[in-house]
C-alpha positions in Angstrom: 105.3 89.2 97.3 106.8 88.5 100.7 106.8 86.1 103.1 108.3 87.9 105.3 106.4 91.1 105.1 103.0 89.2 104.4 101.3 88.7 107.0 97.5 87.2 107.9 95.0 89.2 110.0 96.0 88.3 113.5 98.3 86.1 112.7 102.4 86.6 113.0 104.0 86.4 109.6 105.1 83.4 108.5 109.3 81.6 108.6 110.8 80.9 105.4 110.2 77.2 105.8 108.7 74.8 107.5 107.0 71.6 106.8 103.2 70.6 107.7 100.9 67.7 107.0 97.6 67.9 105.3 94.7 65.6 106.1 94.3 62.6 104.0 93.2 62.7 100.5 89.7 61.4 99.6 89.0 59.4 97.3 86.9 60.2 94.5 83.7 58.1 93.4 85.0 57.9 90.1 88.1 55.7 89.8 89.5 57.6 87.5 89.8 60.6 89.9 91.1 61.8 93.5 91.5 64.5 94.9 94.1 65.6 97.9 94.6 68.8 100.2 97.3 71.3 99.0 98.6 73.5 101.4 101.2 74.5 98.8 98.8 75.9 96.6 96.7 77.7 99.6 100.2 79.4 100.1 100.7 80.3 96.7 97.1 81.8 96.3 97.8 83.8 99.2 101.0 85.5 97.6 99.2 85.7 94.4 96.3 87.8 96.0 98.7 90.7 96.7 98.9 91.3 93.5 95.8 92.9 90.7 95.4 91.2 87.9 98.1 88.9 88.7 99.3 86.2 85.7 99.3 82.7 86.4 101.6 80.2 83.9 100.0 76.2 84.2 102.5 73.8 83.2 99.7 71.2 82.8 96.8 70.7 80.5 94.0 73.1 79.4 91.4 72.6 82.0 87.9 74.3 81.8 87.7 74.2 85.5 91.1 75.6 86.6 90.7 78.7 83.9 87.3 79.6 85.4 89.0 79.4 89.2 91.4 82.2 87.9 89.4 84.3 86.1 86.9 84.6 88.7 89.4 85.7 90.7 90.3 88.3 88.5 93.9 86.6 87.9 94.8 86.5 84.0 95.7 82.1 83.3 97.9 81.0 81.0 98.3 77.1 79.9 101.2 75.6 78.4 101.0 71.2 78.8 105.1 71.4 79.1 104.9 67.7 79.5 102.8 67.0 76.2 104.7 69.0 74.1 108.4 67.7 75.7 106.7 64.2 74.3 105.7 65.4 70.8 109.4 66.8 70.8 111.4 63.7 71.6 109.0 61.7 69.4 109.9 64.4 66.5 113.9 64.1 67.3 113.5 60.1 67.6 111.9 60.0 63.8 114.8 62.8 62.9 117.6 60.0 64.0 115.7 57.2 62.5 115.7 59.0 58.8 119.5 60.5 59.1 122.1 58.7 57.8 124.6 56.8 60.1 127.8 57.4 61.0 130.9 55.7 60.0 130.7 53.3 63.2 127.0 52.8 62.2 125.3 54.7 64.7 123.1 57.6 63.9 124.3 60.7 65.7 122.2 61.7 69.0 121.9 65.0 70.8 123.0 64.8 74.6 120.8 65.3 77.2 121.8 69.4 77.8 121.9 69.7 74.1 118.6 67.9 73.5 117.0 70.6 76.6 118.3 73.5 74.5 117.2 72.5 71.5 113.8 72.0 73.1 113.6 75.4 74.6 114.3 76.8 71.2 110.5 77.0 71.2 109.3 75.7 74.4 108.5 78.4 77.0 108.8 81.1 74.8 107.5 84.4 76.7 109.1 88.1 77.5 111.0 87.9 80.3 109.0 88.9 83.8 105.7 87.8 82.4 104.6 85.9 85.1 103.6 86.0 88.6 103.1 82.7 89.5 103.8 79.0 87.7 101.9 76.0 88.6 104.5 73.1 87.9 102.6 70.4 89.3 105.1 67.2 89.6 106.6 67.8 85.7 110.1 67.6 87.1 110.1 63.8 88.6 110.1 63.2 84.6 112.3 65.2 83.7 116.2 64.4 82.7 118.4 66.2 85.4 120.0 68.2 82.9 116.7 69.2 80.8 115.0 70.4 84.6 118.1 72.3 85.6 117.4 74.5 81.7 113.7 74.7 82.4 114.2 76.0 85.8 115.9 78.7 84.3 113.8 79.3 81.7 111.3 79.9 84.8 113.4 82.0 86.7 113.5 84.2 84.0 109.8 84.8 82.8 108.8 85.0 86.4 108.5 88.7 88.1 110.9 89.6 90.9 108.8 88.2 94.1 107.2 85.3 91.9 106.0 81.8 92.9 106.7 78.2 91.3 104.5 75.5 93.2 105.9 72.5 91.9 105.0 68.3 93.8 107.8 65.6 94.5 106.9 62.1 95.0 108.7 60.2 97.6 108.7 56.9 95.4 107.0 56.3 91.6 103.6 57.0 91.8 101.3 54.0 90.8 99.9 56.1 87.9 100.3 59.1 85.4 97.8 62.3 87.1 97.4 65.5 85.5 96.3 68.2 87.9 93.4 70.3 87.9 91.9 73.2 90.4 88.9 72.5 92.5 88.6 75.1 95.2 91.4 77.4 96.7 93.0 74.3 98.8 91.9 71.3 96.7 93.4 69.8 93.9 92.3 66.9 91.3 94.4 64.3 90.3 93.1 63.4 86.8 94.4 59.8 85.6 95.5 60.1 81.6 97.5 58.0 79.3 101.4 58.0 80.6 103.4 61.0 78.5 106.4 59.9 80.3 107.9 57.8 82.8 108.8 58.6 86.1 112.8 59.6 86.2 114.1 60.1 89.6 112.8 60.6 93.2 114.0 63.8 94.4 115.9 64.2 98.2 115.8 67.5 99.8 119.3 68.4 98.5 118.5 67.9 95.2 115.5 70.2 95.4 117.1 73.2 96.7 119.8 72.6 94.1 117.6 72.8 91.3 115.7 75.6 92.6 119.3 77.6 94.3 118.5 80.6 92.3 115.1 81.3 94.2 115.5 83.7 97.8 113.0 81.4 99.6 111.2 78.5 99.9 108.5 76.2 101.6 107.3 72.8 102.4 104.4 71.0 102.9 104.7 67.1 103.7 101.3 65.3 102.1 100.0 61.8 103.8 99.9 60.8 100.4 103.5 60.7 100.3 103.7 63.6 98.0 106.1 67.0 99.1 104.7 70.5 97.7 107.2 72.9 97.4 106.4 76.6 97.1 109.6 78.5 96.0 110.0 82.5 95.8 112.3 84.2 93.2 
């Protein structure tokens, strides 16, 4: 997959980066749900169809009406809720330090933060290397530790086939509520409400975004109403 070398019918290709707006995002009837415009995952769809069969990684939760937008596309969807099971993981090592026995100062003895992320990915993420040819990352790493995101990214890098996409969302300030993401059409997304798995950690700027993704060749950016930037990002 190419940017560069992709192009539309009668259209010129596209440049490695630029920013545009998507309409507003209606709201839904129910409270509970909204749904919002992504031009990021328009983009990433259209890489993806260059490729058969490609294989899709979620980062979010199972959701019956994302898998059945992949698989009748032909695409072959994998889910892993990275979020939910970084939770059951802390909760895990925050039981561990309750049980242990102190130390001499009469602390119990905690894991840093890059120590913590490599003991997570001892399991997490697990799959052959190149498995991938596109991850769906949604917003996972606005709550995220800067030092655990910087390990998953290249946990990422690594399963992801040479030409590969991560979408991932930044919000510009704490959103008002925990979403999970699901897949309505090929330019709509849903923003579920659920239960809060973790708080939001940081507000990303521009620098901080291409630092975490500097191993990828290219990247993109769409600019949401909503306040919301999609990033599309090309290893």
């Amino acid at each position: 997959m190419n940017w560069m070398a992709k192009t539309r019918p009668g259209a010129a290709a596209p440049a490695i980066a630029h920013t545009s707006k998507p309409g507003p995002a209606p709201a839904s009837a129910n409270t509970n749900l909204k749904v919002r415009t992504s031009n990021g995952l328009k983009e990433f769809l259209w890489l993806m169809s260059d490729v058969p069969h490609a294989r899709v990684l979620d980062l979010g939760p199972v959701w019956q009406a994302t898998v059945n937008f992949f698989l009748e596309k032909g695409y072959r969807i994998s889910t892993d809720d990275l979020l939910g099971t970084w939770k059951e993981f802390v909760s895990a090592e925050e039981e561990r330090l309750r049980a242990a026995p102190l130390t001499s100062e009469g602390y119990s003895a905690r894991l840093t933060a890059s120590a913590l992320a490599d003991k997570f990915l001892e399991n997490a993420l697990q799959y052959p290397e190149e498995s991938f040819h596109g991850v769906l990352g949604w917003d996972l790493f606005d709550y995220f530790d800067p030092a655990v995101s910087s390990r998953i990214m290249d946990r990422l890098f690594g399963i992801l086939h040479p030409g590969g996409a991560v979408l991932a969302l930044f919000h510009s300030r704490a959103p008002e509520r925990f979403h999970r993401y699901r897949i309505i059409d090929t330019q709509t997304v849903e923003l579920v409400a659920a239960p809060t798995l973790a708080v939001h950690a940081r507000v990303f700027q521009n620098r901080e975004i291409l630092e975490l993704f500097a191993k990828f060749r290219s990247s993109k950016t769409f600019v949401g109403r909503d306040q919301v930037r999609e990033g599309l990002f090309l290893k």
